[in-house]
N, C-alpha and C positions, 0 to 999 in steps of 0.2 A: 509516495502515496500509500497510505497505510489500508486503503482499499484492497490492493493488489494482495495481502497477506491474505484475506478471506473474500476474493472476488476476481474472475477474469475478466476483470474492465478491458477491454480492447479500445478504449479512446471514442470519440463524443465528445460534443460541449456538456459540462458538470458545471452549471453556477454553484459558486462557494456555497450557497446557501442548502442547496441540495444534497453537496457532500457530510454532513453531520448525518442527514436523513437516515440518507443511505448506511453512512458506517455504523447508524445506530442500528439499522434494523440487521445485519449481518452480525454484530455482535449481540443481539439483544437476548438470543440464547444460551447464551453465557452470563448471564444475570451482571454484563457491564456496561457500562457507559460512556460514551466521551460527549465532553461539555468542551465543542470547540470554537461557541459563542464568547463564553466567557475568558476562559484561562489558556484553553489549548494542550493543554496538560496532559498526557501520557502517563493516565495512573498508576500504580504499581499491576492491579487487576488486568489492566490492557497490555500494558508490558508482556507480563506473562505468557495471557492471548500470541501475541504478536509473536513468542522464542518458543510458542510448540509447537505440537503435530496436529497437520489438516487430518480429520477424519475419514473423509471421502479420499482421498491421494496416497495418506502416512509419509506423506514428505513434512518437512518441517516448513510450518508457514513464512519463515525469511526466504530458502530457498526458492520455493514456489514466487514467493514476489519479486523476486529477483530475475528470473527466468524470465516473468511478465513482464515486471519492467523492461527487460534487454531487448524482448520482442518486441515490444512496442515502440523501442528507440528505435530501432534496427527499421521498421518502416516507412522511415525518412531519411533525405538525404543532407539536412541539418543546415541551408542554405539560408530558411528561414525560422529560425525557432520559435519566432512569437505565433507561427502558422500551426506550434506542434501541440494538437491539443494529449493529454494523457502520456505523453514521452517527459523522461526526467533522465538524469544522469546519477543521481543519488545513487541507483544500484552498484554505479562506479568507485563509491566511496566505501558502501555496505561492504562490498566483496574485498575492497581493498582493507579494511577492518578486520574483519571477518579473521583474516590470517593470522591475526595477533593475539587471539582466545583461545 
């Protein structure tokens, strides 16, 4: 959830339709954009976004969403997943990545 880089989402129902909204307006101070109607696409511009440093924290915004994300898994106990709204496993991949750069 690319949320989690520039937002403490703690989980909620998010209609897909709502998540552009949102990621647009959290980046919009960054003079970027994501078009996740069309393409889906992970600009080079967001990219960027996404591999620096939060302002308010100076942690680096993967970090930080990683942490999020693991919090947010971590408050379930994984019986039902389609019950898990804003939990993903993806940080499990990122971190396992992460070691090889």
């Amino acid at each position: 959830m690319v949320i989690l880089h520039f937002d403490d989402h703690q989980g909620g129902g998010m209609h897909r339709s709502d998540y552009n909204k949102k990621l647009n307006k959290l980046i919009k101070t960054y003079k970027t954009f994501y078009d996740g109607k069309k393409n889906k696409k992970i600009t080079e511009s967001l990219f960027n976004l996404l591999d620096g440093i939060d302002i308010k924290t100076q942690e680096k915004r993967v970090d930080l969403a990683i942490k999020r994300a693991e919090r947010n898994y971590n408050k379930f106990d994984h019986n039902n997943p389609a019950k898990e709204e804003s939990s993903t496993t993806v940080f499990m991949l990122v971190k396992e990545l992460l070691k090889y750069i």
